[in-house]
C-alpha positions, 0 to 999 in steps of 0.5 A, a space after each residue: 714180223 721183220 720189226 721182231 727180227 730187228 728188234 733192239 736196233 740201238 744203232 739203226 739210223 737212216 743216211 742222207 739221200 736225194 730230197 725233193 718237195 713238189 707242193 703236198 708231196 714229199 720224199 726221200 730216197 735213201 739207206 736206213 742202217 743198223 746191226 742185229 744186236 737186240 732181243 728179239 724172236 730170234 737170237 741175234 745175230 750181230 749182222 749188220 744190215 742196210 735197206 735202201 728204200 723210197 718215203 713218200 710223204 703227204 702233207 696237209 698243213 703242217 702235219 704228215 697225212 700219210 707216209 708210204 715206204 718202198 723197199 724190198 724185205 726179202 733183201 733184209 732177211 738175206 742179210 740177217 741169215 733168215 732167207 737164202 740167197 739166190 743164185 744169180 746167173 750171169 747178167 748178160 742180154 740175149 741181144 747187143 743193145 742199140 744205140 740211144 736214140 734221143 726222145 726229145 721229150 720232157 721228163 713226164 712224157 719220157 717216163 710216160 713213153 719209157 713204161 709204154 715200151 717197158 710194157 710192150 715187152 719190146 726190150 730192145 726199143 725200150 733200151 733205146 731210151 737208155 743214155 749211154 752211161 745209164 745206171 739201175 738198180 733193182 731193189 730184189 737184185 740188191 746192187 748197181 746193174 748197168 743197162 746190159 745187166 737190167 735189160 737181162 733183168 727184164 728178160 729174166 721176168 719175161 720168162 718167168 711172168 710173160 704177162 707182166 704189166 705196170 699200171 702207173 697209178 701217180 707220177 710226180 714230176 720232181 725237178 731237175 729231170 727227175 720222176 717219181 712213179 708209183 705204180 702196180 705190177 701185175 702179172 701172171 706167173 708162166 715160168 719158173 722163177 729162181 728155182 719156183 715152178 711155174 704155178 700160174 698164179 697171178 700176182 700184184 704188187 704195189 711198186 715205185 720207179 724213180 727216174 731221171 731224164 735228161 735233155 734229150 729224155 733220155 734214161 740217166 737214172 732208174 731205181 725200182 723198188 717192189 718187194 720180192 718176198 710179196 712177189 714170192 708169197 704170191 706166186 706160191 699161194 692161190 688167190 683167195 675164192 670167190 665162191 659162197 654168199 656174199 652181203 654187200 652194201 651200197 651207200 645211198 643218200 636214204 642209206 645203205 641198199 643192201 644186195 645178196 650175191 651166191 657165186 659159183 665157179 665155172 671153170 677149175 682155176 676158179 677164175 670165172 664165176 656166175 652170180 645170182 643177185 637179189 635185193 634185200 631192200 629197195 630205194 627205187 631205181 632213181 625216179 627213171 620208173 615210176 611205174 614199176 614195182 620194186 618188189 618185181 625188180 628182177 636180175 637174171 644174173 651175172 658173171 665175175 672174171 679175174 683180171 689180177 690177183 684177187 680183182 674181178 670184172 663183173 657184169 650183171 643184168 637186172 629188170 623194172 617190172 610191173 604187173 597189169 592184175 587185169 590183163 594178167 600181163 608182166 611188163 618190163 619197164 626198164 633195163 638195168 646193166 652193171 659192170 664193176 671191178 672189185 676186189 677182195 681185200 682178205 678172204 671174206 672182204 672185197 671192195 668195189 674198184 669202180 663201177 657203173 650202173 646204166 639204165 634202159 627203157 623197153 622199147 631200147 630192147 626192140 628185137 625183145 631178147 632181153 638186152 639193150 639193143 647195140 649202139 642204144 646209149 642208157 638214159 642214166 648211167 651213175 657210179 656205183 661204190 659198195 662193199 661186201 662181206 662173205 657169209 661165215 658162221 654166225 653165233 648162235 644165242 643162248 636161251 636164258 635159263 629155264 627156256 
């Protein structure tokens, strides 16, 4: 680990930098510096080394309830000698840059629209944003850039990840025309980057962009950070598969219903799966069909589609049944329909993301082709949370002697 590489510090300590507090949240941005002059896994190095990086704190009363560190680790093992610089090419844009043209937009709304354009893959009206005298910096690229050498940045991974995208997950308005985001970058890899071929593999990575705006919402300030060597792994290794069985669990107020879930793949980059569903216990389909017997509940299936690394869209389609013993007739009761997003948190692990259950009554089914008719609305719809788990070898158990 990069804490082994570093052990021994003696002199690692972290310098003065741009503080904020905003009610429960809290950060600093700032260097943290030391020399490799301990016993660690490797011999040391007497290098010195600085890692410029982004704390957010989060606090509840008086204690620190969580701490999350942006930086970029490749950086480091450059500085150590463990990891090659890149050739960097000259930083020059493809085009002339416009002029700014003034937003006139408050700091959120301008950090707000600049990732809109970011995201539009529209350089040249994103760099309409920038204040003249803007400054960047780019945790992967190491030093200042100017706005010509960043807008040659974002060209650079536009042909390397033509997809690329930033989700904003939380932005914090700091004060003074200052903004912090944290965010998800998320992207596909379709060219090749400092030297690694194109692989297509996806990519996702958490990120944070802090930002100054000033009167005119203009871009003053802007500094990224993501770590390169995450972005690296993952463009050189594939996503984990879906494929086998899976158990997973839904927390309800009677306890855990529990689901079995085989899938397979339909395509060769295993980006989409069909799916099988079976409950392995049953709590009633909310009282909405009283009537149907929940040893009838039937699902005819499901499909999962990867839209990020290791995060899928699923879709399934399930039944309320019951059976007239005296007329020998099956009848449908109500409709089930789930769309859910999850994903896999380690090969045999996922996480629902966020999901729905909605719920339908036959006769919303009027053509009978076993599908909600379009524009019907559910009569219940309901979030779903749940958990699951690869089926992997079990332990077997050994008989007592003389059995």
């Amino acid at each position: 680990s990069l804490t082994e590489h570093l052990g021994g510090n003696q002199d690692a300590n972290t310098k003065e930098g741009l503080g904020w507090t905003k009610g429960t949240i809290g950060g600093v941005h700032h260097d943290t510096v030391g020399t490799n002059t301990g016993e660690s896994s490797t011999p040391a190095t007497g290098r010195p080394w600085v890692m410029p990086h982004v704390d957010i704190y989060e606090v509840e009363g008086d204690k620190i309830k969580r701490l999350t560190t942006y930086t970029d680790y490749t950086g480091i093992l450059i500085q150590l000698g463990m990891a090659p610089a890149p050739e960097m090419p000259e930083l020059a844009p493809s085009f002339v840059l416009p002029d700014a043209e003034a937003t006139g937009l408050a700091p959120l709304g301008a950090a707000t629209e600049a990732f809109a354009r970011w995201n539009s893959q529209d350089l040249a009206h994103y760099a309409k944003i920038f204040h003249p005298d803007a400054e960047f910096y780019l945790a992967p690229a190491g030093v200042p850039l100017s706005k010509e050498a960043n807008i040659a940045m974002d060209e650079l991974y536009l042909q390397s990840f033509g997809d690329r995208k930033a989700e904003v997950l939380r932005m914090v308005d700091l004060g003074d025309g200052w903004v912090i985001s944290e965010v998800i970058f998320e992207g596909s890899h379709t060219g090749e980057y400092f030297g690694v071929p194109a692989s297509g593999y996806p990519f996702s990575l958490r990120g944070a962009v802090l930002q100054r705006f000033d009167s005119d919402g203009l871009l003053t300030n802007h500094y990224a950070y993501y770590d390169n060597l995450t972005l690296m792994d993952q463009i050189t290794t594939a996503p984990w598969a879906l494929d086998g069985i899976w158990l997973t669990t839904y927390p309800m107020t009677a306890g855990n219903l529990i689901s079995t879930t085989v899938y397979t793949a339909q395509d060769a980059a295993k980006t989409r799966y069909s799916g099988t569903l079976g409950f392995l216990n049953s709590f009633g389909p909310n009282g909405l069909f009283p009537d149907s017997d929940p040893s009838l509940t039937v699902y005819a299936g499901g499909e999962a589609v990867m839209v990020g690394r290791n995060k899928y869209d699923a879709t399934y389609l399930g039944y309320y049944r019951k059976y007239d013993a005296s007329t020998g007739v099956m009848e449908v009761l109500g409709i089930n329909t789930v769309n859910a997003r999850f994903e896999l948190l380690s090969p045999d692990q996922l996480q629902g993301v966020h999901g729905f259950s909605s719920y339908y009554l036959a006769e919303q089914d009027a053509d009978q082709d076993g599908f909600p008719d379009e524009g019907q609305e559910p009569i219940f719809c309901s979030p779903v949370r749940w958990t699951g788990k690869r089926l992997t070898p079990l332990p077997g158990c050994t008989p007592p002697p003389g059995e």
